[in-house]
C-alpha positions as CSV (number, residue, x, y, z in Angstrom):
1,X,-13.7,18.1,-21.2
2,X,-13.0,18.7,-17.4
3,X,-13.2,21.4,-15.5
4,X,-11.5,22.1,-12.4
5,X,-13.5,23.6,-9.8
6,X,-12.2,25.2,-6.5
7,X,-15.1,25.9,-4.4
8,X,-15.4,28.0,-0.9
9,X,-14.9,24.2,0.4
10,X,-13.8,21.8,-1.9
11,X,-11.9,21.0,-5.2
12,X,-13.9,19.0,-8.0
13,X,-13.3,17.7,-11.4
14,X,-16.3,18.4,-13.7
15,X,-16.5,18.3,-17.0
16,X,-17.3,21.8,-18.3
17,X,-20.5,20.3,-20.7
18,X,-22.6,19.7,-17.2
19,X,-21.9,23.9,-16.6
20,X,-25.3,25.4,-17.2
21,X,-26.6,29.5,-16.2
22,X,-24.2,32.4,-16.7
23,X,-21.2,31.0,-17.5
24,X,-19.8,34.3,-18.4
25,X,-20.3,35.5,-14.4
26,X,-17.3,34.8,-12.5
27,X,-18.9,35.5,-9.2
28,X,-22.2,33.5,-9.3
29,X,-22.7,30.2,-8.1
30,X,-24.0,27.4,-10.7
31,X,-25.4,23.9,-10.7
32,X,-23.9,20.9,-12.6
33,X,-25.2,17.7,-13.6
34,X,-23.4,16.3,-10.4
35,X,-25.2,18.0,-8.0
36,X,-22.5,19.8,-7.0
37,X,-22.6,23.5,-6.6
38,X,-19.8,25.3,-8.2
39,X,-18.4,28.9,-7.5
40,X,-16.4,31.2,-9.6
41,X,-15.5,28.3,-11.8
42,X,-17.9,26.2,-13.6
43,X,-16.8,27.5,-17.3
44,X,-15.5,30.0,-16.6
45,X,-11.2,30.4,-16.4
46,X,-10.4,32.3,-13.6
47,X,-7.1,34.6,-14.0
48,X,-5.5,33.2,-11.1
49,X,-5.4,30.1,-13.2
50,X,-7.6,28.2,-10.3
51,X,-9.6,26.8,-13.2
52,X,-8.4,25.4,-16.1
53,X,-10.0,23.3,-18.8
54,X,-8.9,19.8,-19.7
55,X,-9.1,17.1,-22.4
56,X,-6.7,16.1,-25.0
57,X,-6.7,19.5,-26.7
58,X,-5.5,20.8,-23.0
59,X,-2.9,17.9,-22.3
60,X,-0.7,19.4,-19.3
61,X,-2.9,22.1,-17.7
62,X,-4.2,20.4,-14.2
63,X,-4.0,22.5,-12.3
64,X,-1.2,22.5,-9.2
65,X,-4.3,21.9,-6.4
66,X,-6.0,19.0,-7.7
67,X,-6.9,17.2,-5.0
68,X,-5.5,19.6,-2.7
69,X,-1.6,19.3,-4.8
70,X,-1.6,15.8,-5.4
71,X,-1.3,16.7,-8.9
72,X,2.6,17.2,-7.6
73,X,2.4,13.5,-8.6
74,X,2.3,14.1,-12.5
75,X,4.5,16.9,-12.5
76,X,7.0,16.0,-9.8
77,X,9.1,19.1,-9.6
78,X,12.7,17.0,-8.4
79,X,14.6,16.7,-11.5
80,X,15.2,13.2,-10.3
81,X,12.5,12.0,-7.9
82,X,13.6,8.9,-5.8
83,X,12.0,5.5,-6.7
84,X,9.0,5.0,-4.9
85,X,7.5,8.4,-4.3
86,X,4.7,7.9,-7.1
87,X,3.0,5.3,-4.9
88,X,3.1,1.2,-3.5
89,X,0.0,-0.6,-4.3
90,X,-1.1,-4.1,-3.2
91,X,-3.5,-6.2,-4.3
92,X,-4.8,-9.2,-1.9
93,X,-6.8,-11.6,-3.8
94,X,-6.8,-14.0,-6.4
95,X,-8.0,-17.5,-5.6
96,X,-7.7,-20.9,-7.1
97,X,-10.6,-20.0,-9.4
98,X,-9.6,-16.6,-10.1
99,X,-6.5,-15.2,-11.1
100,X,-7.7,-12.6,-13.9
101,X,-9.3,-9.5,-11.7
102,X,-6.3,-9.1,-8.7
103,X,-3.9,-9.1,-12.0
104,X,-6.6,-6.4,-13.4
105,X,-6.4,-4.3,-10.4
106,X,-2.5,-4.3,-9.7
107,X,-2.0,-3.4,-13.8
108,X,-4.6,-0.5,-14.1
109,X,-2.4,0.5,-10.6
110,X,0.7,0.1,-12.6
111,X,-0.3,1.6,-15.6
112,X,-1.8,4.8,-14.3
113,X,1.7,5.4,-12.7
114,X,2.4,4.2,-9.2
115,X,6.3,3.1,-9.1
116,X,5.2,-0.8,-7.3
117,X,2.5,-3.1,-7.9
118,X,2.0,-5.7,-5.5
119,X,-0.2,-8.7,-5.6
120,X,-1.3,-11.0,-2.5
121,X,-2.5,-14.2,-3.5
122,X,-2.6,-17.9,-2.8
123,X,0.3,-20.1,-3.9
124,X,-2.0,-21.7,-6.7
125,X,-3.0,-18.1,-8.1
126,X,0.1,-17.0,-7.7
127,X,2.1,-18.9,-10.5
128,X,-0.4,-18.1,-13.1
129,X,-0.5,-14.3,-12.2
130,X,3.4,-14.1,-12.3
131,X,3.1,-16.0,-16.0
132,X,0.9,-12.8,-16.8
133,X,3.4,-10.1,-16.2
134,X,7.1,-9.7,-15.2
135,X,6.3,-6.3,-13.4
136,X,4.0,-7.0,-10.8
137,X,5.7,-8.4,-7.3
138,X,3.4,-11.6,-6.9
139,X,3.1,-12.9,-3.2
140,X,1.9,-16.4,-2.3
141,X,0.6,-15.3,1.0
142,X,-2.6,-16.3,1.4
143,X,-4.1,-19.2,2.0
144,X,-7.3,-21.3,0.9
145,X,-9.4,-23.9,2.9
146,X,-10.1,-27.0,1.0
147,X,-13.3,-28.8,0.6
148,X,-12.2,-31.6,3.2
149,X,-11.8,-28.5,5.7
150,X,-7.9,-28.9,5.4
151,X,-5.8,-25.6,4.2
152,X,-4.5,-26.5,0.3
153,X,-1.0,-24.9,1.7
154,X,-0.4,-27.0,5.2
155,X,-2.9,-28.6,7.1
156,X,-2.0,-27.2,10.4
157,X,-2.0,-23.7,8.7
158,X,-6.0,-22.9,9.1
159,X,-5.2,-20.1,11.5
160,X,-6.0,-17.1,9.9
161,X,-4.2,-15.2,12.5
162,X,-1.1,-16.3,11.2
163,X,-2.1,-16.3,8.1
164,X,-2.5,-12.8,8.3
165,X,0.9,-12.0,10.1
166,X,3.3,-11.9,7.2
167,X,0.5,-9.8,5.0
168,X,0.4,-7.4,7.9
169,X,4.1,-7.1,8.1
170,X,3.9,-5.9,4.2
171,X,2.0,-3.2,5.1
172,X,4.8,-0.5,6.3
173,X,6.0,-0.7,2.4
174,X,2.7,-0.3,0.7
175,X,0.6,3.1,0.9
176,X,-2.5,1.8,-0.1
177,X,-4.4,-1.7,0.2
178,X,-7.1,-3.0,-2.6
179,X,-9.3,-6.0,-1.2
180,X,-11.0,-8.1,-3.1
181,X,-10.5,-8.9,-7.0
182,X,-10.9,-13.1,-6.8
183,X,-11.0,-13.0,-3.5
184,X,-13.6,-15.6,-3.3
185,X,-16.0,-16.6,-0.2
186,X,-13.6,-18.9,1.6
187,X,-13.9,-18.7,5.1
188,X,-10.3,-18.9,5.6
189,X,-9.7,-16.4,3.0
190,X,-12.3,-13.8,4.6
191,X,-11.2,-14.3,8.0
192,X,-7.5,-13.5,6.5
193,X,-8.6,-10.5,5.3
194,X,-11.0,-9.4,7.9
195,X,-7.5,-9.5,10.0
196,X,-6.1,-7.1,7.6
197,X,-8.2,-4.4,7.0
198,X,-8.0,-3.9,10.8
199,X,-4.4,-3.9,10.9
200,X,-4.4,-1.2,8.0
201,X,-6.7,0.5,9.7
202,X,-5.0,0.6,12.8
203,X,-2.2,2.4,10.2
204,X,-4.7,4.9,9.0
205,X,-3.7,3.5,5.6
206,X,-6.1,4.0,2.8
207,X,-8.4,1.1,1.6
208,X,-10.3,0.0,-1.3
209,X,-12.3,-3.0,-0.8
210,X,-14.3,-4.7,-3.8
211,X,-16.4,-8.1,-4.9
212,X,-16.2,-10.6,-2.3
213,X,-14.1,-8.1,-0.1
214,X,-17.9,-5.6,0.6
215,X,-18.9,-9.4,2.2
216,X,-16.6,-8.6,5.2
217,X,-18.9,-5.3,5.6
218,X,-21.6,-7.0,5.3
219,X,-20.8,-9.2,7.9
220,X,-19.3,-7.4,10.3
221,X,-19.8,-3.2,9.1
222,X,-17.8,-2.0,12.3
223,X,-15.0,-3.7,10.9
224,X,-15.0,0.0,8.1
225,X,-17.4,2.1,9.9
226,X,-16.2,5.2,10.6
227,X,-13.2,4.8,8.8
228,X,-13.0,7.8,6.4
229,X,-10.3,6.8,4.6
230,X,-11.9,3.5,3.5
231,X,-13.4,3.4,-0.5
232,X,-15.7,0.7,-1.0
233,X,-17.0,0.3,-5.0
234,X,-20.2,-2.0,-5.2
235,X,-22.3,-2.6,-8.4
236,X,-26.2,-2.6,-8.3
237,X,-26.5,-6.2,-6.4
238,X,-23.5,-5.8,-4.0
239,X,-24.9,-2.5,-3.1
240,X,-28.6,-3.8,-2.6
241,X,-27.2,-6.5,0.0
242,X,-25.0,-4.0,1.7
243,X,-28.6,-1.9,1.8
244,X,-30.1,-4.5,3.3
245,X,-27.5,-5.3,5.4
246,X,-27.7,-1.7,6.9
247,X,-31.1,-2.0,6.8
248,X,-31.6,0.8,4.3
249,X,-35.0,1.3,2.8
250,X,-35.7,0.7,-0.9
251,X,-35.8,3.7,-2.9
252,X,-38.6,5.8,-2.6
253,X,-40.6,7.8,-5.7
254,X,-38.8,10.9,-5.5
255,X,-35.7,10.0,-4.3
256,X,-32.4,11.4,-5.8
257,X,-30.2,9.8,-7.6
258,X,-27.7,10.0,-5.1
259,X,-30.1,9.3,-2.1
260,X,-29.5,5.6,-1.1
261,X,-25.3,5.8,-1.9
262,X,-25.7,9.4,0.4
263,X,-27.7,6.7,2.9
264,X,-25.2,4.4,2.4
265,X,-22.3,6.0,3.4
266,X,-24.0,7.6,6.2
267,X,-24.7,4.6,7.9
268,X,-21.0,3.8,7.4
269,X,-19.8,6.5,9.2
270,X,-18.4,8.6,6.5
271,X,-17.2,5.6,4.4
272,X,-16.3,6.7,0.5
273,X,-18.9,4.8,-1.4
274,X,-18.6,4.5,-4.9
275,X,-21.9,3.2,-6.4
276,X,-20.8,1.8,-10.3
277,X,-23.6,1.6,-12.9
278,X,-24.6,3.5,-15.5
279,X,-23.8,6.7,-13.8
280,X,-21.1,6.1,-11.2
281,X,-21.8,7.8,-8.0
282,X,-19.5,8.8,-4.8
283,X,-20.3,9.8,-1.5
284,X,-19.0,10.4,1.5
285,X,-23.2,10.8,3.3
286,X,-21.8,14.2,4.6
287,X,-23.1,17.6,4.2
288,X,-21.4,17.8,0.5
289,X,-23.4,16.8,-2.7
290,X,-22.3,13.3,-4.3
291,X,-20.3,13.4,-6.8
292,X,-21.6,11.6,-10.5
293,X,-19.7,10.6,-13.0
294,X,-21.4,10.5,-16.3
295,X,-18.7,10.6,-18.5
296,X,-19.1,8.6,-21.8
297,X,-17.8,4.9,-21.7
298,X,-18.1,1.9,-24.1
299,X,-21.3,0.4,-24.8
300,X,-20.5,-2.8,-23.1
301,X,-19.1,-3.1,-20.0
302,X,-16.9,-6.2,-19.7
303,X,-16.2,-8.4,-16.4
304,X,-13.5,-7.2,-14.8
305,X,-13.9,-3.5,-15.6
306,X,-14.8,-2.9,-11.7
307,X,-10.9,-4.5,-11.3
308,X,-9.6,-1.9,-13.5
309,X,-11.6,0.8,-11.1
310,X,-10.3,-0.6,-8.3
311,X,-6.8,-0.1,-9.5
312,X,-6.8,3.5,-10.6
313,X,-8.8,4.9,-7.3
314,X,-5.6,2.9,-5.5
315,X,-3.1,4.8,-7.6
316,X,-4.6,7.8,-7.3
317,X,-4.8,7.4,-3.2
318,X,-1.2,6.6,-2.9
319,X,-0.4,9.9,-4.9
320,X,-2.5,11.4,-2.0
321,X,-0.9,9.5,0.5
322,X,2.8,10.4,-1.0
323,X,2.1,14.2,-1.2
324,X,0.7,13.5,2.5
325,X,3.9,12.4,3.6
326,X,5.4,15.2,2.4
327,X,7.4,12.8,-0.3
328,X,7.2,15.6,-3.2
329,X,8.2,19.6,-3.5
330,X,4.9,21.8,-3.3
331,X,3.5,19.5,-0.4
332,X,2.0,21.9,2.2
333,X,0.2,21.8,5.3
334,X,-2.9,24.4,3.8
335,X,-4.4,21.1,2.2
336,X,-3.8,19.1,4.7
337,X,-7.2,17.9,6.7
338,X,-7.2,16.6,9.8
339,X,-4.9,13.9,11.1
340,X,-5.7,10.1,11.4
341,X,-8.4,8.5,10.0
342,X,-10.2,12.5,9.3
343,X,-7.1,13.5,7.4
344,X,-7.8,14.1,3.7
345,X,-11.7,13.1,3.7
346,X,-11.9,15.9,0.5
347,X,-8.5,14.0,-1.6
348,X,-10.1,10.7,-1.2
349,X,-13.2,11.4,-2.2
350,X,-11.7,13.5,-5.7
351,X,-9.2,10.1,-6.1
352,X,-12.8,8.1,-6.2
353,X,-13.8,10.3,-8.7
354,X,-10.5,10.8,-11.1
355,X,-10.3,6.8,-10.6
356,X,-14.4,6.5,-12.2
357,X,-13.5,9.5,-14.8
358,X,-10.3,7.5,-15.6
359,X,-12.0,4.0,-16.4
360,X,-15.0,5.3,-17.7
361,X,-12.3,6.8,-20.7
362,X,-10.6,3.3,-20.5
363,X,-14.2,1.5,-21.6
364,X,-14.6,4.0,-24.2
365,X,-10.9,3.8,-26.0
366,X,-11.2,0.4,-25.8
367,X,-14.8,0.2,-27.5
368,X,-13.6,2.1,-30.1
369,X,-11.5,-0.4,-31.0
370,X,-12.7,-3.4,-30.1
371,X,-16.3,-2.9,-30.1
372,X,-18.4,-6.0,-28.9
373,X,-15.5,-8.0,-28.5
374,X,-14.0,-5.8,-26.0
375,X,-12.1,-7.5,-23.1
376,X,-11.0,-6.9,-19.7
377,X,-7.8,-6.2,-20.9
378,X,-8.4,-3.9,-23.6
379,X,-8.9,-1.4,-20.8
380,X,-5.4,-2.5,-19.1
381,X,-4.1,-1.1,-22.4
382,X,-6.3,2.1,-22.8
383,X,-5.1,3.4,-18.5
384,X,-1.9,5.4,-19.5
385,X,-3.9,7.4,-22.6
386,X,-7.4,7.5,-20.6
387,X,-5.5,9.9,-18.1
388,X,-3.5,11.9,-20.7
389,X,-6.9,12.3,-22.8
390,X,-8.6,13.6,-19.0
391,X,-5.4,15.1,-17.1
392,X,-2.1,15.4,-19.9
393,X,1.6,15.2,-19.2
394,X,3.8,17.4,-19.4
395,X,6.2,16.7,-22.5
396,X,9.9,16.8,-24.4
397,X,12.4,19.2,-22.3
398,X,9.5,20.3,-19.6
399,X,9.1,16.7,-18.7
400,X,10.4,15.5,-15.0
401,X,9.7,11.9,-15.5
């Protein structure tokens, strides 16, 4: 069960079980399991409604500040919101060897709510991922170079400058970018996107980057550092060669749990890292505790789960980006942090969470049913009841959707 936490600086989502002390004591401060110190909250209801206790016994009680309003976004209060305002995805990846994970991403996106789901892909990729569903909008965009150094599209199109051009002209209808599911390590097809992320950026628009995407950081770090509203999700080994990359030490006896994605981030410049294992774990490297997410999942965690994660924490930042705007009733400027590529640091770093808490609930619905034979898209099919089961809908005549 989750627990919504407002502190004196920040609003969380725990889940009530990691409460412990006087949970009675609506005035003392306690420590979770997350390392995050809670006040006035942490099991306890407040009367001003502030906290409120969710799960599928408590379908429909988030709370109107989650992530400072964006829960606007569930419970749009137009009785007739215009299409569009629950969020534009896209998706750029999806290779001639991979088609499965940018379909993965884009679906979870689609399935968690946002109105469009966009995929960016290679022509090859891109008339298998349109065979896969008729809702996503599949664009063969990109290109791939061939093994005789030729581009499979046009051999004079190797330029990944203009390769990039008509991706970057997308980007005034999307509000949030996802890099990386079967990207692959073509040249051609890194340099594309190293092109892109800087013209997003340039847009302050949010960005998750994944897989073969973190190998652009890698590379090149400047091409995120600094950028706050930038999400990057590696698993144990892309994290250890981003570590090295940044030429972070190995962990030391005594370290944290949280130490090395806190270290991480920090020598991002403030980057949103998301560190996936066992125990998911998000940073920012600032002066607030990392956030974990130890919420129960299956017991196997199938390829392509990461894809689904990437999807959800894209939804979830275009909700953000849409209340931003101003696009829903209830939007105000108290929640509003900063402008540029400050604004928001606190809702991105609670959409990287709700996206983990989200997927984790996919894996374990899916288990359930599937057990050891669970597949990628068993958890495309558990996204819409993973986030009633964590966050509820309103229902019947209360409904707005």
């Amino acid at each position: 069960m989750f627990l919504f936490c407002n502190t004196s600086d920040a609003s969380v989502l725990i889940p009530t079980e990691a409460c412990v002390g006087d949970q009675s004591d609506p005035s003392s401060g306690v420590e979770n399991v997350y390392g995050y110190r809670a006040t006035n909250v942490c099991g306890y209801k407040r009367s001003d409604g502030v906290g409120a206790a969710l799960g599928p016994a408590n379908a429909g009680q988030i709370p109107q500040r989650w992530a400072g309003n964006v829960s606007s976004a569930f419970f749009t209060t137009t009785a007739t919101p215009d299409a569009c305002q629950l969020g534009r995805v896209g998706v750029i990846g999806g290779s001639e060897d991979y088609t499965g994970a940018p379909y993965f991403s884009a679906m979870a996106s689609a399935r968690l709510g946002c109105d469009m789901s966009h995929v960016i892909c290679t022509p090859a990729a891109a008339a298998v991922i349109k065979t896969y569903s008729p809702n996503l909008m599949v664009h063969p965009l990109m290109r791939q170079t061939s093994s005789d150094g030729s581009s499979t599209a046009n051999n004079h199109d190797q330029d990944p400058d203009k390769v990039a051009s008509p991706i970057i002209q997308m980007l005034s209808r999307l509000h949030v970018l996802v890099i990386g599911p079967g990207l692959g390590r073509d040249p051609l097809m890194q340099a594309t996107c190293a092109r892109v992320v800087a013209a997003a950026r340039e847009r302050n628009m949010p960005l998750v980057l994944d897989a073969d995407a973190l190998q652009l950081v890698q590379r090149d770090p400047a091409l995120v550092k600094g950028y706050k509203l930038a999400v990057l999700t590696p698993n144990v080994v892309e994290f250890r060669r981003l570590a090295s990359a940044l030429g972070i030490e190995d962990a030391k006896e005594g370290d944290t749990a949280t130490a090395r994605a806190d270290a991480l981030a920090r020598a991002l410049g403030g980057v949103m890292i998301v560190q996936k294992g066992g125990k998911d774990i998000v940073s920012d490297g600032g002066d607030r505790d990392a956030l974990v997410v130890d919420l129960e999942g299956g017991k196997k965690r199938s390829g392509g789960q990461g894809d689904t994660l990437t999807g959800c924490i894209a939804t979830m930042l275009a909700w953000r980006k849409a209340a931003l705007d101003g696009l829903w009733e209830g939007s105000s400027e108290e929640w509003r942090e900063g402008t540029g590529e400050a604004q928001g640091s606190e809702t991105v770093r609670l959409a990287a969470f709700g996206g983990c808490a989200v997927t984790r609930e996919c894996s374990r619905l899916a288990f359930a049913k599937k057990g050891r034979s669970l597949q990628a898209s068993d958890l495309t099919d558990e996204v819409h009841q993973a986030f009633l089961n964590l966050l509820g809908e309103e229902e019947g005549n209360d409904a707005k959707l």
